[in-house]
C-alpha positions, 0 to 999 in steps of 0.5 A, a space after each residue: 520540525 516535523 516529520 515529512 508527510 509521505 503519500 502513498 498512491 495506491 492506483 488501481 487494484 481492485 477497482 475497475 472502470 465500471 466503479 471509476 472510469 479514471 482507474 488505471 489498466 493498460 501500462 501506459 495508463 499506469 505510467 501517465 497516472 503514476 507520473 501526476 500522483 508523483 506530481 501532485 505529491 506521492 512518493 510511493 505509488 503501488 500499482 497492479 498490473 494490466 490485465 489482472 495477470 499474476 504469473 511471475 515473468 508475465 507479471 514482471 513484463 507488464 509492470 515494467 512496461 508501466 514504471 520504466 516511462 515513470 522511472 526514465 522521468 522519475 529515477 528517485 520514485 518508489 514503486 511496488 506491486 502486489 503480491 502474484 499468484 501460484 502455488 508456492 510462495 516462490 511463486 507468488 513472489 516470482 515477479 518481484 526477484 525480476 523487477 529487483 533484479 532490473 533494478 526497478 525495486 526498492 520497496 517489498 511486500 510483507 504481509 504477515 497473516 491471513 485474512 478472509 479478504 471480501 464484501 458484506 451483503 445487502 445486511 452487512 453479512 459476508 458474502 459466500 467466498 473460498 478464498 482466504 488471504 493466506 500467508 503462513 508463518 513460513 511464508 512470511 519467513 520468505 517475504 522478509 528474507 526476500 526483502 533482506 536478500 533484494 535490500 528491499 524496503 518492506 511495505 507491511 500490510 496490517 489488515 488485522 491486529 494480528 498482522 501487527 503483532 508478528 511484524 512486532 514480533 520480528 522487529 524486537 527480534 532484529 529481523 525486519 529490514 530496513 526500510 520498513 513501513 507499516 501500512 495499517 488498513 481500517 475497514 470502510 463501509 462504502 461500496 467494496 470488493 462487490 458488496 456494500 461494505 468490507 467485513 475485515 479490519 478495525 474501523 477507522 475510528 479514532 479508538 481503532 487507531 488508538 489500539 494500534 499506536 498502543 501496539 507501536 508504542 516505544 517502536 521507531 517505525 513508521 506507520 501509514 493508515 488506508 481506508 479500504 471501502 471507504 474515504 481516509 480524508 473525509 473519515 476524520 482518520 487521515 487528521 487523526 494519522 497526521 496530528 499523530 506522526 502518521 504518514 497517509 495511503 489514498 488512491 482509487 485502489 482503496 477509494 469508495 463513496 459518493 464521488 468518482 474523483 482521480 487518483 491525482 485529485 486524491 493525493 493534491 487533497 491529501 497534500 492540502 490536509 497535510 499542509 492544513 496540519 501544519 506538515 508538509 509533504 515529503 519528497 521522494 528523497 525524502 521518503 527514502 530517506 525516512 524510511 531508510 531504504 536500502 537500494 538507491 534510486 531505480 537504475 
């Protein structure tokens, strides 16, 4: 039989309300959005916290006020943020030790290179930025051995090939927990990040996946595709994912095009194409158990 198809419902991010009226802030928000993404398929849901604030305990606070409501109703829901701010990598990643010593973790953040995160101009060229997405080697030693000390799950983010190959690299050498999934994120060309398009990342074409299931091949982890500016379903790239094996990411946090739909309606299409493929969706148990999580169901 098939492999269950886990949905990933990455909920606000980037996007505000002047992009998406339904996008959610406030912890409370969050926890009403999460609870019917978890009800219409997701299993995992990724969220950043309200007010924008990145500080450790801070940070912590606000996420736990949105995910305890969900938890309390939903012990077996997978839940993870982002990555923080500061100076430090300890410090960028200070809210995670608190939400996994609260025991409301199970799934960590590896982001195994830097990027030039940003939109396009009106003629497709960057717009002026400083600001680099920098994990440096020693800082991705610490993200793994976060997830190792915590038995967190690593949530990989594959934003350039590159990314991959030092996740590979760390997988052959039997350093990546278990738990891991592979998130590989295309770059759309819908209105993003404050420009029309996204300058980063393959396109999310079938010769673009193809490149990176040629990276994967022979490996046993499992793999998920987003679209950042864009639309994974009505790209053709989510169809492609799932007659491959794949596993699928959708949610306002990556959403742009036409419409203005909720996260809800964005994992109820995501759970039809998958049933359309002959697939089904899986549980949160499910997805658990796929991946191998370490940590048992938030306490």
């Amino acid at each position: 039989m098939p492999t269950p198809v886990i949905i990933e419902a990455a909920i606000n991010g980037v996007t505000g309300p002047e992009r998406n009226p339904s996008v959610p802030r406030s912890p409370a928000e969050i926890a009403a959005d999460a609870a019917r993404c978890l009800a219409a398929g997701a299993a995992i849901v990724h969220s950043h916290n309200a007010e924008f604030v990145l500080e450790g305990a801070r940070a912590a606070e606000l996420y736990l006020a949105a995910w305890r409501p969900v938890l309390r109703e939903r012990p077996d829901a997978i839940l993870y943020p982002t990555a923080g701010a500061g100076a430090t990598i300890a410090e960028r990643y200070a809210h995670e030790v608190l939400l996994a010593e609260a025991g409301a973790l199970r799934m960590g953040l590896v982001d195994p290179g830097s990027v030039n995160l940003g939109g396009a101009d009106e003629h497709g060229l960057p717009q002026p930025s400083d600001f680099v997405y920098v994990n440096s080697h020693s800082d991705i030693l610490y993200e793994v051995g976060l997830c190792e000390r915590y038995r967190l799950g690593p949530s990989i983010s594959i934003f350039e090939p590159g990314f991959l190959r030092v996740a590979l690299a760390f997988h052959r050498a039997r350093r990546l927990p278990p738990g891991a999934l592979v998130k590989l994120y295309f770059g759309g060309d819908e209105a993003y990040l404050g420009g029309p398009g996204v300058t980063f990342g393959l396109p999310p074409t079938a010769p673009s996946l193809a490149a990176y299931l040629a990276m994967l091949e022979g490996c046993d982890l499992p793999w998920s595709v987003a679209v950042l500016g864009g639309d994974v379903i009505a790209s053709g790239l989510a169809r492609l994912a799932l007659e491959r094996g794949g596993h699928l990411r959708v949610g306002l946090e990556d959403y742009a095009g036409p419409r203005r739909p909720t996260n809800e309606e964005l994992v109820r299409e995501a759970a039809a194409l998958v049933r359309a493929t002959g697939r089904r969706v899986a549980t949160c148990a499910e997805a658990a158990s796929i991946l191998g999580l370490p940590r048992e169901e938030a306490s």
